[in-house]
N, C-alpha and C positions, 0 to 999 in steps of 0.2 A: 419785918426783915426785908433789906434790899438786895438782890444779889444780882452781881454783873456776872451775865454767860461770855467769855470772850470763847472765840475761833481765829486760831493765827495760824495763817499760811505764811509761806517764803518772803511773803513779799506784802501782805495782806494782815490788819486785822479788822474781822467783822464781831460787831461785839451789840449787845442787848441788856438796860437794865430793869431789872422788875420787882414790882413792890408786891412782896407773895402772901401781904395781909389782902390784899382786895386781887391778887391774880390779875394783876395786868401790868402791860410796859410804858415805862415812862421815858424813856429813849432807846435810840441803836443807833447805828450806824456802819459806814466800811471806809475804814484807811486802806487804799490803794495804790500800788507803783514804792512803795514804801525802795527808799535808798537811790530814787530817779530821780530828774529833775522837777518829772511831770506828776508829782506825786497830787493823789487827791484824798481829801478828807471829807466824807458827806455826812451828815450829821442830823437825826430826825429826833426833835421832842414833839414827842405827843402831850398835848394840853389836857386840863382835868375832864374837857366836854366833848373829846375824840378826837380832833381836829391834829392835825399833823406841820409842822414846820423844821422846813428844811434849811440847814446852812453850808454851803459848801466853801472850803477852804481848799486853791491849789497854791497855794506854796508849799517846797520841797522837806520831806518829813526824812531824814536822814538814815535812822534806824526805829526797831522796835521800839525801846523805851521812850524817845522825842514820840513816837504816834503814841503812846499811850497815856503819856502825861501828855498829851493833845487833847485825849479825849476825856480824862479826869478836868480839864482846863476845863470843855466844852462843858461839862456834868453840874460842874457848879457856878459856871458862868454866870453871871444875875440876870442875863437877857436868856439866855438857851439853856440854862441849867434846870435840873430839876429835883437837884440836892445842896446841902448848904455847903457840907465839908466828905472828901474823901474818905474820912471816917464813918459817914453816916453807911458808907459800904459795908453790909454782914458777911459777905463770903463772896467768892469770883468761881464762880463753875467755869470748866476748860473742858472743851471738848479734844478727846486724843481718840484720833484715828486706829490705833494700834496697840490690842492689851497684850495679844497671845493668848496663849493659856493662864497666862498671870493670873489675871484679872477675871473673874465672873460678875462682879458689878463696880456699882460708882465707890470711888474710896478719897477720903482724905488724905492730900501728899504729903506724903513727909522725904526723908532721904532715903528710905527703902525702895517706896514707891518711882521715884526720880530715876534710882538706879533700874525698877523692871522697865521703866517705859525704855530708859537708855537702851537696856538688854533686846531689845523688841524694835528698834531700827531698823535692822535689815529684813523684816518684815516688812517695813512700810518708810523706806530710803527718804522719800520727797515728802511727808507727812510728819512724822515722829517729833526729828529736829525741830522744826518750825513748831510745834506743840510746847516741846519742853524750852523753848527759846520765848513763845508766852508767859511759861508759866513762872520761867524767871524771873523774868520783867516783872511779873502782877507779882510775884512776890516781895520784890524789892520796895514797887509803889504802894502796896497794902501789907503791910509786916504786919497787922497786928488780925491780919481778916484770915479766916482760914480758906487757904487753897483745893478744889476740889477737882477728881479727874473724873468725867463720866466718859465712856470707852464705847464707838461705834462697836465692836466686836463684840462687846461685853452679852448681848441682847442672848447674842448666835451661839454663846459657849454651854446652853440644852442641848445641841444635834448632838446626836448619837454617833458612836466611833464608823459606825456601818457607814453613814452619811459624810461627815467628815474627814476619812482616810481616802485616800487616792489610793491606787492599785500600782504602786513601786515599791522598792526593797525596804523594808519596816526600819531600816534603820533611818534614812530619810526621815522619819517622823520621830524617832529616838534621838537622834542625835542633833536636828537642824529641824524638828519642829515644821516639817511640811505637810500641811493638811489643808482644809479647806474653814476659814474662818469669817467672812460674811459681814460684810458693812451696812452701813444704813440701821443700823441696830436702834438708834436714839427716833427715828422717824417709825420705822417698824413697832416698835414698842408702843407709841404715843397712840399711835391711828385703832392698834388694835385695841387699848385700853377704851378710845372713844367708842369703839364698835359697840363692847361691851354693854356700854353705859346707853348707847341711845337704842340696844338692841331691849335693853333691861334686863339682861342676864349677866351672870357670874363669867367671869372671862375664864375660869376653869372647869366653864361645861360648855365653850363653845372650840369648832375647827374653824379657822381663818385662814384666808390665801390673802397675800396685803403684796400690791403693786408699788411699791415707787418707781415714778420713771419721770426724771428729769432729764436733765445733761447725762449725767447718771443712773443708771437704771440696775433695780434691783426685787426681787420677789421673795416671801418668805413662808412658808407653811407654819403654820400656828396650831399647834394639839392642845388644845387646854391650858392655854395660856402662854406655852412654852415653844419656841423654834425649835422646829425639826429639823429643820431640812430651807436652803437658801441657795442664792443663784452665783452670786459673788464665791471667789474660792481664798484660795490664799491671798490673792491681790483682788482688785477691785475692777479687774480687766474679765475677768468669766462671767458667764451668763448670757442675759438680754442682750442684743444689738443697742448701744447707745449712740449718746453724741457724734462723739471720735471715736468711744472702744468698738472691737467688734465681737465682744462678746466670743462665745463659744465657738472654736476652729478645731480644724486637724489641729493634733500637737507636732504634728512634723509639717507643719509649713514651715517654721521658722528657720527650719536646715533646710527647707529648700530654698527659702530666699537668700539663706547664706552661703550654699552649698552653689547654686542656679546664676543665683542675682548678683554675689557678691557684695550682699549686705553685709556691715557690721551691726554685732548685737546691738548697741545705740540706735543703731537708721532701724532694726527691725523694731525694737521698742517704742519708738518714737512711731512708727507706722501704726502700729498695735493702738497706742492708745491715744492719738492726735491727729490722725489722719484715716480711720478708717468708722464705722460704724455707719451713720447719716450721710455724713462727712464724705466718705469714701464712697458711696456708694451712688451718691449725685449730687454731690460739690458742697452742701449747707449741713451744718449742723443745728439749723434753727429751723423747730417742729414746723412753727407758725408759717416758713419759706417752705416750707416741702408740700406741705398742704397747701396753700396758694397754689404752687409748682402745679402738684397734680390736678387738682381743679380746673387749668389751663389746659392741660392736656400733655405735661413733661409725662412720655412715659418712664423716665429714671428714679422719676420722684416717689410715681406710683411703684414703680417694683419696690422700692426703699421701705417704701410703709407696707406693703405686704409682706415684706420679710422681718420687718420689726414688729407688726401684732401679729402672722406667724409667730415666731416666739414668742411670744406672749402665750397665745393662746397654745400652743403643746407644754408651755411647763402649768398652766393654770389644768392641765390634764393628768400631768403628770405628780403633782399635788394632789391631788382626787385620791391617785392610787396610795401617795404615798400617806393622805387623813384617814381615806379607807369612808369619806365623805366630809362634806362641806356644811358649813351655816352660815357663813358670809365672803362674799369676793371683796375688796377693799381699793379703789384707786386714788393712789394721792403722788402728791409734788407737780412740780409747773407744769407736765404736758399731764398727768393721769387725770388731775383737776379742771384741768380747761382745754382739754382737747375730747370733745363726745365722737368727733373719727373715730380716733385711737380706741376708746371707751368700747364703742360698738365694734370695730373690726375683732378686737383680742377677743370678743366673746361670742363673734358671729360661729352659729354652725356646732353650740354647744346646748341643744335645744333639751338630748341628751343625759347630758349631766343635770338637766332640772334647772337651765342658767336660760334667762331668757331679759331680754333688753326691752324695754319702754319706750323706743326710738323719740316720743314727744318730752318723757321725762329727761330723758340724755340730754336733749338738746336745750334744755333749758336752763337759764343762766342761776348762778347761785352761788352765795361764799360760805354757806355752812353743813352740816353732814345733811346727805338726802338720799333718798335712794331712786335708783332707776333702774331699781327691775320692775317687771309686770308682775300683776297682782296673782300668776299661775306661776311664777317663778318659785320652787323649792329651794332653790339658793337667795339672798338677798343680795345685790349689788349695790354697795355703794362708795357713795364717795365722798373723805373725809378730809379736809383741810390738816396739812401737817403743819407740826410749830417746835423743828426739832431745839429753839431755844427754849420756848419752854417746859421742852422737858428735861432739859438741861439742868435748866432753874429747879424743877421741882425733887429731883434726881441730888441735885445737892443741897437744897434743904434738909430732905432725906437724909443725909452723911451727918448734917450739923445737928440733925434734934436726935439720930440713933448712929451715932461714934459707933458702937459697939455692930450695930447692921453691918457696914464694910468690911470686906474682911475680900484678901487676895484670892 
């Protein structure tokens, strides 16, 4: 079975195919600037002896469907292909940002389905569209493959009402569905199932704290398998200090930038989650520039990363309370994987909770799960490589061999 994961943004598709008889990828790639002049097409086949080749294409890709009969072109191309015919595709997993309550897992779309993602928009305004505007498209190009949604929220819909209600008038949540609903679901899910497996236990006798902190940044409490408790709320601007967001604030700044500053809700929005976090706090949103920074001696840089693993480390506290105790801390995505700073400051000072760092194992270089706590450490730290395509992929294989598993 081959199955193509696509991920379509506004402007973007990044897409993965993989052959899930031997569990590996035989291309991806990312359509970029899609409907610009300066559009670009990057294109990776991986060969049968690991080896990667890259071909890059910038001539102008007009819309979705021209990018994605781009990348069907690329697929079976005789020099860059690494399928014979567009047919030879069993299913196309889609990643959707946004179930709601809809949705508790991955499901095969049909026109019901179409219509909750529709319904579930104004939850996730700059997301949804651009999902269900893939999903169209793959469904035009591949009519006869079945269409799959796997749902970043979907991971998050075990928190308890305790955890998920915000503390305003209940009808807000009766009527307009305001609660707190939790992204990163498809990476959370993946890293904990690895814990599982390299820890050699049942993922339903273990408590897990799982870090993502990329561009985006996210934590989740794992009780036996299941989220508790997450950092993201209704949007994907609560929580961590990331990139551009700034994570968790007063809730009444916003009226005073509006009320004070004479913002419009736009310029506050736009400030919230493109101008503030890293960003905001000393001009980069690139880990890799902040830490140089500080290593120099920018003291802007240094306050930035102490308030960023700050947070870290009070919600990996505040997890403790909410497991009632731990068996594994988890760090993964671009900075939790390869930044051992980060690694060590979020967990400095937690000697305490039985959490304790390997300063020589942290720093030591590596692409597969390892761990770096010390050998007196009663928590495990580690860190596991995320692959949120393939769990995409495996998530909709899922759908196709148990029809009946899905369900809204």
């Amino acid at each position: 079975m081959k199955i193509l994961v696509i991920n379509t943004g506004s402007s973007s598709i990044k897409y993965e195919l993989f052959d899930m008889e031997y569990r590996k990828i035989l291309a991806g790639g990312l359509a970029e600037k899609i409907g610009e002049e300066s559009s670009i097409l990057t294109h990776r086949t991986v060969r049968p002896n690991g080896e990667s080749e890259k071909n890059v294409d910038e001539s102008m890709i007009a819309d979705h469907r021209e990018g994605l009969n781009r990348i069907v072109g690329l697929l079976v191309d005789p020099k860059y292909g690494v399928i014979a015919d567009k047919a030879d595709i069993s299913a196309v997993g889609h990643r959707v940002v946004h179930g709601g309550e809809a949705f508790h897992s991955t499901v095969i779309i049909d026109e019901d389905v179409i219509a909750a993602i529709k319904e579930n928009i104004p939850l996730a305004p700059l997301h949804n569209p651009s999902n269900l505007m893939g999903i169209e498209v793959a469904g035009s190009i591949f009519p006869d493959a079945p269409q799959v949604a796997v749902f970043d929220t979907a991971f998050h819909q075990t928190i308890p009402m305790t955890a998920f209600l915000y503390a305003i008038p209940y009808e807000m949540y009766e009527r307009h569905k305001v609660r707190r609903y939790g992204f990163h679901g498809t990476s959370h899910a993946y890293v904990s199932e690895q814990a599982a497996e390299y820890l050699g236990c049942s993922l339903t006798e273990l408590n897990l704290i799982t870090i993502h902190i990329g561009n985006g940044a996210s934590m989740a409490a794992i009780k036996n398998g299941k989220s508790v408790d997450t950092t993201m709320g209704m949007t994907p601007l609560a929580g961590l200090v990331m990139g551009t967001r700034s994570g968790d604030l007063d809730p009444a700044l916003p009226f005073f930038m509006g009320d004070h500053l004479g913002m419009s809700l736009q310029e506050i929005d736009w400030l919230l989650n493109k101008e503030s976090g890293l960003k905001g706090l000393c001009g980069t949103n690139d880990m890799r520039e902040v830490i140089d920074r500080m290593e120099k001696g920018d003291k802007r840089a240094a306050v930035a990363l102490d308030i960023y693993t700050y947070r870290i480390r009070k919600y990996i506290g505040a997890y403790f309370a909410v497991l009632g105790g731990v068996d594994a801390i988890i760090f993964t995505a671009g900075v939790g994987e390869h930044a051992p700073l980060i690694r060590g400051k979020s967990c400095q000072g937690l000697n305490r909770l039985g959490i304790e760092i390997d300063t020589k194992k942290n720093a030591a270089p590596g692409g597969n799960i390892r761990e770096i706590n010390t050998r007196n450490s009663e928590v495990k730290v580690l860190v596991i490589p995320t692959n949120e395509e393939l769990m995409i992929a495996r998530e909709t294989k899922k759908a196709i061999d148990c029809p009946d598993r899905t369900a809204q």
